[in-house]
N, C-alpha and C positions, 0 to 999 in steps of 0.2 A: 430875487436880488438880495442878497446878502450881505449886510452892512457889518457883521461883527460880530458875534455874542456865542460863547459856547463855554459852557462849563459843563459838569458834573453835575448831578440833581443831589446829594448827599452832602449835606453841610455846605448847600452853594452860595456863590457869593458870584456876582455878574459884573465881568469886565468887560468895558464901556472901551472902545477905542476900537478904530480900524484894524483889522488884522490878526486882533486878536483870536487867537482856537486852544483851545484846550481839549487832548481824547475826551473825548465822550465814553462814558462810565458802559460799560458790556452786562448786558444784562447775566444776573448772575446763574446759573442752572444749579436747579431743586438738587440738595442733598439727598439724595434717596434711602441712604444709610438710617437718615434721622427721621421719624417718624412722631407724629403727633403723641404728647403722651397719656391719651384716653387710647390707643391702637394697644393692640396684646402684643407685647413683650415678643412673645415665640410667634409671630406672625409668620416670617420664614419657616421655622421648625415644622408651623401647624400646616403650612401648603397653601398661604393665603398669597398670593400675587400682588408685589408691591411695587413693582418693575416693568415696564413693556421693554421687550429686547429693542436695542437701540436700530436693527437695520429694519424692524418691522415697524417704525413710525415716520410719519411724514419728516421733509423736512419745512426747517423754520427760517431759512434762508432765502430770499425770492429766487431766482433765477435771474442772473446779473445781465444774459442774452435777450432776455423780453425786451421787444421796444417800449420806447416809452410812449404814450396815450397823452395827445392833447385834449384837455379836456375844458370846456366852457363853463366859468362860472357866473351867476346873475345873482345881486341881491339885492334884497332891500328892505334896508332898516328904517324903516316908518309901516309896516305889515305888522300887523296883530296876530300872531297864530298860535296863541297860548300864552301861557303861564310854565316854564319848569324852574321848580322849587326846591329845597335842602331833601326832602323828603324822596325826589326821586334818586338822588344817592344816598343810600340808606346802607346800611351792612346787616348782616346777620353776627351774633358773636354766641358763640357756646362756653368762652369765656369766665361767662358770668350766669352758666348753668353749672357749671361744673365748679367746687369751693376748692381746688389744689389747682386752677387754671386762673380763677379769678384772682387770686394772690401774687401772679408772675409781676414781679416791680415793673416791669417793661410796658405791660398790658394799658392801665390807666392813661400812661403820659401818650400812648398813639393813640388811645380814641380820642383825647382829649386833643391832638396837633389834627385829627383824621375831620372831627366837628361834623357827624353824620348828620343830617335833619331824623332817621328814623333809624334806631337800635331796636331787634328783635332778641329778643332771648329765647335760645333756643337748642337742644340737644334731646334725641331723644332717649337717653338716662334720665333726663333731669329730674320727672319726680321721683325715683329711686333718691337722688342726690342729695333731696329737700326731703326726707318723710324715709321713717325708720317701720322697719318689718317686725319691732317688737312692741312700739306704741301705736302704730299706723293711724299718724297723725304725722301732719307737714311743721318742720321743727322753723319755728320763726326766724330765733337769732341763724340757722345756716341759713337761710334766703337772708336774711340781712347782709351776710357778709358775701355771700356769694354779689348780690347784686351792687355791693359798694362801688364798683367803677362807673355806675351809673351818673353818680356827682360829678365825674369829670365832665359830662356833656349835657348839666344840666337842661338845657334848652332843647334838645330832642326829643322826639318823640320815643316812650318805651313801651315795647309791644312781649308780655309774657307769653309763650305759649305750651297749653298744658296738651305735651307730644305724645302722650303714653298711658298706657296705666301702667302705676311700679309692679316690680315682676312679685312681689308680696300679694299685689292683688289677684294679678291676669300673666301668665305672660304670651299672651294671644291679644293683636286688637279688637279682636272681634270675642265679645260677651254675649250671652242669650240673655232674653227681655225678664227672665226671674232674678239680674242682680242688677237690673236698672235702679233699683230702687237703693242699695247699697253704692253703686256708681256715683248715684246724683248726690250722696252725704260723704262720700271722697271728696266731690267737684268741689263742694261747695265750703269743706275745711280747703281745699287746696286756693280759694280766689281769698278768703279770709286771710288767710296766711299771706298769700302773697300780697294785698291793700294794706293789711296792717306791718306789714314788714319792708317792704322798701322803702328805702332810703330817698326817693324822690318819687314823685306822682308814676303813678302805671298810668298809661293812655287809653293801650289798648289789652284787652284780653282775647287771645285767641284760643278757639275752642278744637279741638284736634290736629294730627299732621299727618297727612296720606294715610288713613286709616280707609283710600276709597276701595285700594284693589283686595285686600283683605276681606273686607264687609262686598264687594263686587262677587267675588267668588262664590260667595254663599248665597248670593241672590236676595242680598239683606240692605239693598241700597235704600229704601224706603225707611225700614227699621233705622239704620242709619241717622238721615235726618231728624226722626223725631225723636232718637234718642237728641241729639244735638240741639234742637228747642227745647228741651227738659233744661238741658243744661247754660243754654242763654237766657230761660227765665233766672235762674240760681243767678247766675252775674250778675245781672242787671237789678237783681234784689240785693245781693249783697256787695255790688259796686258800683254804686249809681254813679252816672257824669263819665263811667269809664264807659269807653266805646267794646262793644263783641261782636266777634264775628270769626270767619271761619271758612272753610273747614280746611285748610291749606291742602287742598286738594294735588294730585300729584302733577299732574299738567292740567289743563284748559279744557278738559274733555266735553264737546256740547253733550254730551247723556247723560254727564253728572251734575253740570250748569244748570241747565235747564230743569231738570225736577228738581233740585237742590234750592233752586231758587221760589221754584211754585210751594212747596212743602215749607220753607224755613224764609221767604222774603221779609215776613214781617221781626223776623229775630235777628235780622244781621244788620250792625252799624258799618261794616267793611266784609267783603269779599276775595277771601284769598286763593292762590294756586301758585304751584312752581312752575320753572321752564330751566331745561339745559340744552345743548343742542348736541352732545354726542355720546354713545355709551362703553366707544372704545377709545386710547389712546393712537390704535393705530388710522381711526376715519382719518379722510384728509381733512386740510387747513378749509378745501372749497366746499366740502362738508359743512363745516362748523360757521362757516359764513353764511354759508344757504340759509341757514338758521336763523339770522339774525331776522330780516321780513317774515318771514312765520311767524316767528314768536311774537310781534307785534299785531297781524292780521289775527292769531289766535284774542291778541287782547283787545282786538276792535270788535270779534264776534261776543267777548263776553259782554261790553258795554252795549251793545248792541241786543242781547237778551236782555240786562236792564234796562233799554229805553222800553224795548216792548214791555215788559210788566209794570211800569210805573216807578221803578226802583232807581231813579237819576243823582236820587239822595244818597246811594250805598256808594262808602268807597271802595275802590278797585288797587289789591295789592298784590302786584309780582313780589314775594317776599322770599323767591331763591332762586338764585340765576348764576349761573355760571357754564362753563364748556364743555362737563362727563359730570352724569348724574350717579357718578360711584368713586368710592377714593382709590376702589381699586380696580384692577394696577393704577398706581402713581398717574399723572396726567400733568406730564409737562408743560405745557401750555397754561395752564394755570398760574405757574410763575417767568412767561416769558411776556413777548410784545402780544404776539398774538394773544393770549388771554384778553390784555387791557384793551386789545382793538377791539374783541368779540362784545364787552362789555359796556363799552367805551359806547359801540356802535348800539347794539342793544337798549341800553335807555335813552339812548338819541331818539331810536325810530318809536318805542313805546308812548314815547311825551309827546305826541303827537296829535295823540285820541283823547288826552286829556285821564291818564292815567293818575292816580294819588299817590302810589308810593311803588318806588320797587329797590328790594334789599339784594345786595348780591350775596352771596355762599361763598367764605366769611370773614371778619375781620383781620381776625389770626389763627394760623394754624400752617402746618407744612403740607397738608394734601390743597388745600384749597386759599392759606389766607393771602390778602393784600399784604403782609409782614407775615415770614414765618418765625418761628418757636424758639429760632438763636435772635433777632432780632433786626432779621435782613428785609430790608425794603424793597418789596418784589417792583415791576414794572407796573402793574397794576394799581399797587399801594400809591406810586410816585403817582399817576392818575387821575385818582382819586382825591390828592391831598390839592391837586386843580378843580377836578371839578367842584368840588364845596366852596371852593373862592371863587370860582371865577363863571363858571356856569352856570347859574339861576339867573331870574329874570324875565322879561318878554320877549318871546320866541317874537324873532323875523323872520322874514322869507330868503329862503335858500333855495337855488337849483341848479341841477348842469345838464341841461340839455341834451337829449341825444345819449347821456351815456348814465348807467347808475350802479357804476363804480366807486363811485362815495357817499358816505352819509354823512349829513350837514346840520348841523345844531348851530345858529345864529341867534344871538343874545344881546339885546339892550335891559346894561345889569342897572340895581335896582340908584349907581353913582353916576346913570348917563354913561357910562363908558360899555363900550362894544366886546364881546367875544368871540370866537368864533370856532367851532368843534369841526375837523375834520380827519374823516376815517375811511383811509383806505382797504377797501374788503378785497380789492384784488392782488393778483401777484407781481402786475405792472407798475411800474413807477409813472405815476401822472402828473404833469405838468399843466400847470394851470394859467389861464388865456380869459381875462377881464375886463372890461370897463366898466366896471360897477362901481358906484360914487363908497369907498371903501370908509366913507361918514366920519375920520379922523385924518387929520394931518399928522405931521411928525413919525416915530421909531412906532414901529409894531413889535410884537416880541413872541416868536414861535418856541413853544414847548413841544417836543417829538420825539417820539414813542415808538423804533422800528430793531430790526435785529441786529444792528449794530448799536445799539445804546439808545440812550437817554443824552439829545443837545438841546439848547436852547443858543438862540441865535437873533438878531433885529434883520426887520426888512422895512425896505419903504414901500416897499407893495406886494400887493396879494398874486400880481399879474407876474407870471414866471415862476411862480414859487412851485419846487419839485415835492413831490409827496410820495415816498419810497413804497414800496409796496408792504403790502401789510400793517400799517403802522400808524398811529394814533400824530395830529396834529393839537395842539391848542395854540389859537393866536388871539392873543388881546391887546387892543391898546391903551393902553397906559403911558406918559410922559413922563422919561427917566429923571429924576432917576428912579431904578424898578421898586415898588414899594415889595421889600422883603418881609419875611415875617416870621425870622430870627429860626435857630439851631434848637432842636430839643435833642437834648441826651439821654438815654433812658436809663435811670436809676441802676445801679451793678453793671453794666456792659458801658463797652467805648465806644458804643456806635450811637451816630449821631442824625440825625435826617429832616429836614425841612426847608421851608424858603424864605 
């Protein structure tokens, strides 16, 4: 039931009055011409694939012929079933690994409107970027500037991670056990460097990133490890209060879990690994959705090897998630609905098990950011700049019986007021069938996220309300009038975005 309410999400402003509709803003599609600028120049020239041909990708459109699916919803906001926190929307930014990225005027004012709970720093250049092949030492003042946009988000958590060795050293992840002893006097100028040069507290220090299938190959996954406890004692001597851990493993793999954990339990203050869910452009949409339950069941078996060893104290961090775990070809979806549903739904289902943090892949950038590189606010971004408002708080109980078609994230936030995340993973448009005491009286106000744009709209009830397929809902209540929170402009460009 639809009372009124539809703007644009870009510089919006919400009219209040029956009747009222304004288009709904179309999400925009990725420039493909324009390309992140850490990518080579002659990437075309060189034969690198930056393109899926447009008839060999799914499409992003539901099927307007599908019937629509009644579907049952039950809640109830007096259930306790967690805690999700600023930390599980988190971003990655390579931003502020790279010193010619970290400088874009644009950059600072979106993290600072974005207000992650958890910033990772991360590229894997980055010690090339910080540390010169003629002194081979990590140069302070560039990590100082590189990491200046960190001030804007004070209050986050910031996670460095040392991705590489620079190609002055290695340029192979994999080293033999006669230059561990020169590795561990790299590590340990590079944690130096990085404590005493940032501009705001480092939190966490992370100690490699997918370095598993490389050292896998060689049958070096032991060596591995204990190089990797060489180097969280070095931390933890030379950054005390700062948390380590590691080994950003490349997915959940239980073979590298489990002895990673028996060999190195006692050296991690956090536990990390990625997850994507596809490695072409052209898988389909029911692909990439599939994806969503795995990736969460994979992050129940890793807690689940911590309970067994006693390890209940390590935190657990999906610190890279996104839909193709390669930039190339390009991957549309990344900057449509679909992305933010995939996402959207994704740390829905992860906060469940009582995960600590999960970053998605990444702030900015054009193959993969919530904002890309001209300054455009992908679907995703728009998202995301909800969920940090309005999604923390105590998880309640959410279900729909009979069908699991949606993923449901129910929130009593930390003002008494109700949220409420829903994500439709299918291709059918679901109409939703309640009497569920919807614990506010007065205007609700859905934010929705499908492939026709970005509306917002008020309803008086939950019960009716249509959920198009593919596509991201937010509904909260709040008592109009809507508390906004005002237009940012980003320094040099006219573009402007917020609520």
């Amino acid at each position: 039931m639809s009372v009124s309410k539809h703007q644009t999400w870009l510089g919006l402003v919400i009219a209040c009055g029956v009747g009222v509709a304004v288009e709904a803003q179309a999400p925009r599609t990725p420039d493909l011409s324009q390309r992140d600028t850490d990518l080579p120049a002659n990437a075309r020239e060189a034969g690198i694939e930056t393109e899926a041909a447009a008839e060999d990708r799914p499409g992003y459109q539901p099927d307007p012929s599908l019937p629509t699916v009644e579907v049952e919803l039950v809640l109830d906001w007096a259930a306790d079933e967690g805690v999700v926190t600023a930390t599980h929307w988190g971003v990655n930014t390579y931003s502020m690994a790279a010193p010619a990225k970290s400088r874009l005027p644009r950059f600072a004012p979106f993290l600072s409107a974005l207000s992650p709970g958890m910033v990772r720093v991360h590229h894997s250049g980055l010690t090339d970027f910080w540390s010169s092949a003629e002194t081979r030492v990590f140069d302070r003042q560039v990590i100082r500037r590189t990491l200046g946009p960190a001030a804007a988000v004070p209050e986050a958590s910031l996670m460095v991670t040392f991705p590489d060795w620079p190609e002055w050293f290695s340029e192979s992840k994999f080293i033999p056990p006669d230059r561990y002893d020169e590795a561990e006097a790299l590590f340990r100028d590079f944690v130096r460097a990085v404590v005493e040069a940032s501009p705001v507290p480092v939190t966490h220090i992370e100690i490699f990133n997918e370095f598993d299938n490389t050292w896998a190959k060689r049958d070096a996954m032991p060596e591995l490890w204990r190089l990797y406890n060489r180097f969280a004692v070095v931390a933890r001597s030379e950054a005390p209060g700062v948390k380590v851990g590691g080994p950003a493993l490349t997915w959940a793999n239980p073979d590298w879990v489990g002895p990673f954990l028996d060999t190195s339990g006692e050296h991690i203050d956090f536990l990390s690994w990625h997850a994507y869910a596809v490695g072409k452009p052209t898988d389909s949409n029911e692909q990439v959705f599939r994806r969503v339950r795995e990736i969460a069941s994979d992050a129940a078996a890793v807690h689940q090897a911590l309970r067994e060893r006693g390890l209940t104290h390590v935190e657990t961090h999906l610190n890279e998630l996104h839909v193709k775990w390669t930039w190339k070809p390009y991957e549309p979806r990344h900057g449509n609905h679909i992305g933010a549903a995939f996402l959207a739904a994704t740390v829905a289902e992860l906060t469940r098990d009582g995960i600590t943090c999960v970053a998605m892949w990444h702030a900015m950038g054009n193959a993969y950011g919530l904002m890309d590189i001209q300054a455009d606010l992908r679907p995703a971004g728009q998202f995301y700049l909800l969920a940090t408002r309005y999604l923390t708080g105590r998880r309640a109980y959410a279900d729909t019986p009979g069908s699991d078609a949606l993923v449901l994230l129910p929130l009593v936030r930390e003002c008494g007021r109700c949220s409420l995340l829903l994500v439709n993973l299918g291709e059918a448009s679901v109409r939703l069938r309640t009497e569920a005491d919807e614990n506010e009286t007065g205007l609700m106000t859905r934010f929705g996220i499908d492939a026709d744009g970005c509306v917002v709209e008020g309803l008086s009830s939950l019960h009716g309300m249509s959920l198009p397929g593919w596509s991201v809902s937010v509904v909260i209540w709040d008592e109009p009038p809507f508390p906004l929170f005002g237009r940012y402009t980003l320094p040099g460009t006219d573009k402007e975005f917020g609520f």
